[in-house]
C-alpha positions in Angstrom: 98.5 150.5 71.4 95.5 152.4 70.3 92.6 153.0 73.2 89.1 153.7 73.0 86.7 155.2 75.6 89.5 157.0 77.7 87.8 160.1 77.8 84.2 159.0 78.8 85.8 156.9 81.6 88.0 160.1 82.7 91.0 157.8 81.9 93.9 160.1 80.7 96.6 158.8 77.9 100.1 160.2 77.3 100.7 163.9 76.5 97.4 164.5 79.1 98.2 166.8 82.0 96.4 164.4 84.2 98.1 161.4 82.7 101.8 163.3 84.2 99.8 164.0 87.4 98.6 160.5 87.9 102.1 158.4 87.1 104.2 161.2 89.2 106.4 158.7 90.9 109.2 160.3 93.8 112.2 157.9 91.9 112.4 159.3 89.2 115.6 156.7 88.0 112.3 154.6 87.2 109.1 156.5 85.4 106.4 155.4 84.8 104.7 154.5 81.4 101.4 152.9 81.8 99.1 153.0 78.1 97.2 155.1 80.6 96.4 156.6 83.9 93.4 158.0 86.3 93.8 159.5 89.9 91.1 157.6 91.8 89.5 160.0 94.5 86.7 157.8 94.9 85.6 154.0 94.6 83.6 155.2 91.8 86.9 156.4 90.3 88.6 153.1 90.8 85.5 150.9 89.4 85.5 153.4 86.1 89.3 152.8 85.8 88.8 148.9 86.3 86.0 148.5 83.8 88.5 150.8 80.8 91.2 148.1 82.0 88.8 145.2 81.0 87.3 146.9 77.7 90.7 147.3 76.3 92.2 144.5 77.9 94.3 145.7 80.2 96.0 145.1 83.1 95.3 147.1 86.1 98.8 149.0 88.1 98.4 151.2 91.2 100.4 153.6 93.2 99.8 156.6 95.3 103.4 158.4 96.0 105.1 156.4 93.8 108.1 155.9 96.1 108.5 152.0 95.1 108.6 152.9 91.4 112.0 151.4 91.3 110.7 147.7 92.5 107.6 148.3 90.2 107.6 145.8 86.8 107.2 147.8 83.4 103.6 149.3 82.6 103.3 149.1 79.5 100.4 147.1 78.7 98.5 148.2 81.7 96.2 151.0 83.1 97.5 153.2 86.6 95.6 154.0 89.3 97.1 156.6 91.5 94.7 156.0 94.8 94.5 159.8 96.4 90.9 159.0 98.0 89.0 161.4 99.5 87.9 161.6 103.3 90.9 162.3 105.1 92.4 160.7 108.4 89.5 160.0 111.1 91.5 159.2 114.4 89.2 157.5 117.3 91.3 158.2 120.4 89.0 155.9 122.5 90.1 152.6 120.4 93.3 154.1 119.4 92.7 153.4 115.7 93.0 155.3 112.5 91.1 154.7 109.3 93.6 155.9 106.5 92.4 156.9 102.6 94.6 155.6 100.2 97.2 157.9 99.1 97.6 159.3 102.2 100.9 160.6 103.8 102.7 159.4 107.0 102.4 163.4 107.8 98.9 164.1 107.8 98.5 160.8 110.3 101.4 161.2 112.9 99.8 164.5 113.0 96.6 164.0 113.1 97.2 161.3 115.8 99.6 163.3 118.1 96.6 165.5 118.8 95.9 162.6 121.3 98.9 162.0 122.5 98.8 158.7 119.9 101.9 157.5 118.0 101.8 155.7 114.5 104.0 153.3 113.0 106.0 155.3 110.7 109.3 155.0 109.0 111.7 157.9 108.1 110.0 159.6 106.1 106.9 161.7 106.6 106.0 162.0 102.5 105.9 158.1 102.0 102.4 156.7 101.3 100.9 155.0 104.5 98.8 152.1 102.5 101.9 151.0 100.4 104.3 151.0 103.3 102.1 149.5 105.9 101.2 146.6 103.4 104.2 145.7 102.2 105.6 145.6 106.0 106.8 148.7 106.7 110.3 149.4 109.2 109.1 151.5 111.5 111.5 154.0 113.4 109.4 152.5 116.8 109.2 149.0 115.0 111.7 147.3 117.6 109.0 148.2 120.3 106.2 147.6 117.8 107.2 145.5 115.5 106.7 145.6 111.4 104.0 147.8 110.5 102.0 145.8 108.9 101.2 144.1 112.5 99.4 147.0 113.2 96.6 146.7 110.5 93.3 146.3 111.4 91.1 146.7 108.4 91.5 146.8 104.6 88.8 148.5 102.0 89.5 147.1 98.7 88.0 147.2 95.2 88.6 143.4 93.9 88.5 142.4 90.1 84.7 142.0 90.4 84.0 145.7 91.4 83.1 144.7 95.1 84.0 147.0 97.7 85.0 144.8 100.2 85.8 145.5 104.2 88.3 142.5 105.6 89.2 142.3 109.1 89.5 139.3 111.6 85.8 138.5 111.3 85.0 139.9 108.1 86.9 137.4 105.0 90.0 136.8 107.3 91.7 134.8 104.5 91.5 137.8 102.4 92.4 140.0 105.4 95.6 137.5 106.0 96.7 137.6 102.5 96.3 141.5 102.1 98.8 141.9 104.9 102.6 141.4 103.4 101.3 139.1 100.5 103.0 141.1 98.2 99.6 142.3 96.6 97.7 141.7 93.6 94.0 141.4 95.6 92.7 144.6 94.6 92.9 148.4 94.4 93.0 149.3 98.5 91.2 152.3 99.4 91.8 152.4 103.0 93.0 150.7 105.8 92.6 151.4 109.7 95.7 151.1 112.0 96.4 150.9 115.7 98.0 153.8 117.3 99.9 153.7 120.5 100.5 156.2 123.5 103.4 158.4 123.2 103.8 161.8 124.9 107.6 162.1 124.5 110.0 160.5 122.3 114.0 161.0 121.8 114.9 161.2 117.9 118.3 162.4 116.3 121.8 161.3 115.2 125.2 161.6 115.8 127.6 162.0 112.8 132.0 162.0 112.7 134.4 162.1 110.3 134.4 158.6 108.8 138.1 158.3 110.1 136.3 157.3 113.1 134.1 154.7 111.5 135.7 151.4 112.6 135.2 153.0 116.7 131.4 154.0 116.1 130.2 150.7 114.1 132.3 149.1 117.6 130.9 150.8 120.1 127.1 151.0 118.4 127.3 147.1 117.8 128.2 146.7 121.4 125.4 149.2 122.8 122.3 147.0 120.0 123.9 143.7 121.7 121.5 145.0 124.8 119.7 147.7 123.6 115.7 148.3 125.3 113.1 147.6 122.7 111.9 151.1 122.9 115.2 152.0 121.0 115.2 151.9 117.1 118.8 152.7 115.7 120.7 152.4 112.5 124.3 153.4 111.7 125.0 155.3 108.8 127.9 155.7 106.1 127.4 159.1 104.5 128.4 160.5 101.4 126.1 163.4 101.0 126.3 165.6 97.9 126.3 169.7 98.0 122.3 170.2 97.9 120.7 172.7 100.1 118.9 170.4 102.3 122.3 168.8 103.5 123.9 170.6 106.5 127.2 172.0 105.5 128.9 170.0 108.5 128.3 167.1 106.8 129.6 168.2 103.0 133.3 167.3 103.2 133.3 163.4 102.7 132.5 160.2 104.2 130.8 160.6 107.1 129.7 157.9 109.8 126.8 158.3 111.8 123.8 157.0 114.5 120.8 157.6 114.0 117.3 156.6 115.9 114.5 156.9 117.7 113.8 156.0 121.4 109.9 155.3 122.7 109.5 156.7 126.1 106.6 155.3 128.4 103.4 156.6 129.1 104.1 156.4 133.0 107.6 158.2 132.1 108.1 159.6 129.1 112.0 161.0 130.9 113.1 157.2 129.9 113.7 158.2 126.3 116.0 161.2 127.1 117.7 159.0 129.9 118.1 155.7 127.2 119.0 158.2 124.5 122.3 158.9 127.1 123.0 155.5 127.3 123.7 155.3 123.8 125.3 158.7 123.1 127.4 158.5 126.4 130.2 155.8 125.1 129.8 157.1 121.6 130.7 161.0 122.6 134.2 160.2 124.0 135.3 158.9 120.9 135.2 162.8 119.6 133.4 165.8 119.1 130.6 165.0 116.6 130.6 166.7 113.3 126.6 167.2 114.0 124.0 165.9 117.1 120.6 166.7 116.4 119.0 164.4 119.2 116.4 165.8 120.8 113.2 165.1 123.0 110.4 165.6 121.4 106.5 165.4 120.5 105.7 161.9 118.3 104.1 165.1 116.0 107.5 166.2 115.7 109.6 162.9 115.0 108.4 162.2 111.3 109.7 165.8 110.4 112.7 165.3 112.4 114.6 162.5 110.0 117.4 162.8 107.9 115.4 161.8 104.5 114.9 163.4 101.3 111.4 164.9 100.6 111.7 165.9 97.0 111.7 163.3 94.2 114.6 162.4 92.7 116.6 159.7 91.1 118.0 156.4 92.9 119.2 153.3 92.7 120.0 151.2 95.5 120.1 147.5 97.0 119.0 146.0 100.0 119.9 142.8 101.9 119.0 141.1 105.3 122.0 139.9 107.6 122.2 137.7 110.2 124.7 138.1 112.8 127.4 140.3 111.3 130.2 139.7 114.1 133.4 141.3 114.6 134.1 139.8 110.4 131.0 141.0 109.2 131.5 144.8 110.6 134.7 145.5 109.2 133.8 144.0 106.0 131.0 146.0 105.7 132.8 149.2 106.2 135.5 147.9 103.7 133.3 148.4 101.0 131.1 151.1 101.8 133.3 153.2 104.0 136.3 155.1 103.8 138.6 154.5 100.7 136.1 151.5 99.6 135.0 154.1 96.3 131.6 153.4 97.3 129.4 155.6 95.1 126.8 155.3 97.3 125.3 158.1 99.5 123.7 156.5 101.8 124.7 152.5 103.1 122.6 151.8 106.0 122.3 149.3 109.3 118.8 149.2 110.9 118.8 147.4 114.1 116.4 144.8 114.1 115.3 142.3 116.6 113.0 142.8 119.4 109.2 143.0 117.9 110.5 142.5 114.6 111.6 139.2 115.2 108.3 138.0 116.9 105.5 136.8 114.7 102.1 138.6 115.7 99.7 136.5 117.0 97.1 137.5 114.6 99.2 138.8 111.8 99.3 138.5 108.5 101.2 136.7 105.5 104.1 138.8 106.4 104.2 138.7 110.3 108.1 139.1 111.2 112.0 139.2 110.3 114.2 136.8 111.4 117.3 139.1 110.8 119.5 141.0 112.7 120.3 143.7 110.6 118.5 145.6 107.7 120.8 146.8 105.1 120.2 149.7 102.5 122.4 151.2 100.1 121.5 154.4 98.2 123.3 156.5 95.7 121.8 159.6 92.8 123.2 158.5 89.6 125.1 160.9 87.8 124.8 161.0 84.0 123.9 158.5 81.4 126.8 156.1 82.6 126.0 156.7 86.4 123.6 154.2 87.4 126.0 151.1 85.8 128.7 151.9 87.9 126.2 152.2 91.3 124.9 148.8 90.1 128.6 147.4 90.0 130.1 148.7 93.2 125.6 146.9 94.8 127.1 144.0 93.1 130.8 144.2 94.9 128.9 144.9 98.4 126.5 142.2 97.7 129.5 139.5 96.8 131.4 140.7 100.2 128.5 140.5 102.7 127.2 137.4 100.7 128.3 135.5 104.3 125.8 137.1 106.1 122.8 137.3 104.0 119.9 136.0 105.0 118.6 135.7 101.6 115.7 137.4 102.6 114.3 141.0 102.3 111.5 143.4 103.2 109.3 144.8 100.6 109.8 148.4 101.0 112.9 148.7 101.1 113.8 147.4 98.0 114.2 149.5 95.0 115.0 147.9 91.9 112.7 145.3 90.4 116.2 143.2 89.5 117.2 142.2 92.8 116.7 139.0 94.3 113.6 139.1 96.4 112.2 137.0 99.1 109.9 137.6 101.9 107.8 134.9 102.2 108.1 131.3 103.1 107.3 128.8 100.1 104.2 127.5 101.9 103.0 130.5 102.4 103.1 131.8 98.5 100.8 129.0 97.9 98.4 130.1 100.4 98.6 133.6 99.7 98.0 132.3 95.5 95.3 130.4 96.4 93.7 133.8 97.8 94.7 136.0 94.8 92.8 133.3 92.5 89.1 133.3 94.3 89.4 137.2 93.8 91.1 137.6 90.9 90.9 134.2 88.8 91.2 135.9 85.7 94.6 138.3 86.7 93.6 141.9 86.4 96.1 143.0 89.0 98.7 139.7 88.8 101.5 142.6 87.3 101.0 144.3 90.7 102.5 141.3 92.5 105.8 141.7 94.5 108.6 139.5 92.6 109.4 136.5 94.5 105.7 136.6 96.2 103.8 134.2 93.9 104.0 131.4 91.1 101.1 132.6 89.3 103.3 134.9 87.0 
């Protein structure tokens, strides 16, 4: 497709060093290859970009880490915006709110918010985009205390198809605000968004790994600890298969490994309670062996985002996620029959988050997306290897979806998805029309309708 204007609108096309810069994506299993690019630092960045996007007929894409490039749809007939607005994080301790530029890091706010003893919903990664996770729900290593993350957005700043900036809370255009929230886009370019923080002066994070010889004992014994675990305790179990990269401790190099992992929310009266919980889990799971590695410490909330086992460089996946239900005494070993020891599972990472607790509870004054009615979040993970690599991860996802196939919910959370091909389904039928019937009064004509989750509207 040939392009006009680029230039005078600081658009940049392929073979551009800002074109590379702006469609940078962290998986890079799935590039991106928009007809042409901008990073937005300011609205009048993202209006410019809008208006080349009408001229040449385009649709309009946008990222900002570029860590969901593997649920994104194709580019190619569309113009990116990769938000990196200026301002930086402004944290009001009094109000316990954050307003957060687009394109901003979990990092800069967990930092920037532990200055006041404040705690933000973050996941386990510190280099994932705050606006994009918090949006599209967001698991947060506190999120069985706080629930989804997307619960804890206050505000939105968008730039809708007409070029309005546009502020939406509670009072301001709550239909808008409602929508926004876990609608699975397509409203606008955001440019910020204000979150509530929470007091936290001392947390317990870490995990526990073994030899996955002991991986039927430690699924046991962790299953039996989540059946009454406190709400201020996030945990996931983990089936390992690291490869031999520098950023993987030796210890756990020599195969399958099994693991718990978490994060436990102490009180502001006693922040000792996350130490003393944190014993409650590790005491039963310690006499099955001497751990291969036990990084669990008590820490700062500054601290805790740094503190996870994720990678922080981009690189290639491919993965599949699922929601269960009840797994049961069936469900466990199953799962370990096809992603632990001896099940060939390619995959490097195949993942349990505990759920419940505030996930399962609908927010009063939540959004489209308010809860998960799920027991388990499941998330497998493997680096393809060579041309052939990613068709034989995608068979042995296929083999571990057909086997847990008893227990899926048949639903899923937003960002933890990572291939555009999966079934997908976060929201209830009734509200997809709802949240449509928004997307048309602000964007009747479509600009952003490739931007849409799959499975989160009928309009495409």
């Amino acid at each position: 497709m040939t392009v006009t204007g680029g230039r005078r609108a600081g658009i940049a096309l392929a073979g551009d060093p800002d074109y590379d810069a702006a469609t940078q994506v962290f998986n890079l299993h799935a590039p991106a290859h928009p007809v042409a690019a901008v990073t937005a630092h300011t609205v009048q960045d993202v209006r410019a970009a809008m208006r080349f996007a009408r001229t040449e007929r385009l649709a309009v894409r946008v990222h900002s880490t570029g860590h969901g490039a593997g649920a994104a749809r194709a580019m190619g007939d569309a113009v990116l915006i990769r938000t990196q607005l200026d301002g930086g994080v402004r944290v009001d301790p009094q109000r316990r709110l954050a307003r957060v530029p687009a394109g901003t890091r979990w990092a800069e706010v967990v930092d920037a918010a532990a200055a006041y003893g404040l705690a933000a919903p973050h996941g386990t990664s510190a280099g994932v985009g705050v606006v994009g996770y918090s949006l599209r729900g967001g698991i947060s290593v506190y999120g069985r205390k706080v629930g989804l993350a997307v619960n804890s957005v206050r505000a939105v700043e968008l730039v809708t198809a007409d070029d309005e900036l546009r502020r939406v809370d509670l009072a301001e255009d709550p239909d808008l605000f409602w929508a926004v929230r876990g609608g699975g886009g397509g409203f606008g370019v955001v440019t910020a968004i204000e979150i509530a923080l929470f007091p936290a002066r001392r947390v317990t994070t870490g995990a526990t790994y073994w030899s996955g010889t002991r991986a039927a004992e430690v699924m046991d014994r962790w299953r039996a600890w989540t059946a009454g675990a406190p709400p201020e305790a996030t945990t996931s179990l983990q089936v390992l298969n690291l490869p031999d990269a520098p950023v993987v401790p030796d210890s756990l190099k020599a195969g399958t490994m099994i693991g718990v992992a978490g994060t436990i929310l102490g009180t502001e009266l006693d922040p000792r309670l996350a130490w003393q919980q944190a014993q409650s889990l590790l005491s039963p799971l310690r006499t099955i062996g001497e751990p291969l590695l036990d990084t669990w410490q008590l820490c700062s909330p500054g601290e805790v985002a740094h503190a996870q086992l994720a990678p922080n460089e981009p690189g290639p996946m491919v993965g599949d996620h699922m929601l269960f239900g009840d797994l049961g005494d069936r469900g466990a070993a199953t799962f370990l029959d096809v992603t632990g020891p001896g099940s060939g599972s390619p995959l490097i990472s195949a993942e349990l988050r505990h759920l419940g607790g505030a996930f399962a509870v609908p927010a009063d004054t939540g959004g489209a997306f308010r809860h998960l009615d799920a027991a388990y979040a499941y998330l497998g993970t493997a680096v393809p290897d060579g041309p052939d690599g990613a068709a034989a991860i995608e068979k042995h996802c296929a083999v571990v979806r057909a086997a847990l196939a008893p227990w899926d919910t048949g639903r899923t959370t937003p960002t933890l998805v990572e291939s555009v091909s999966q079934p997908q389904a976060h929201l209830d039928p009734d509200v997809v029309d709802a949240v449509d019937r928004v997307r048309l009064r602000v964007d009747p004509d479509g600009l952003f309708r490739d931007d849409i989750v799959p499975g989160s509207s009928r309009l495409r």
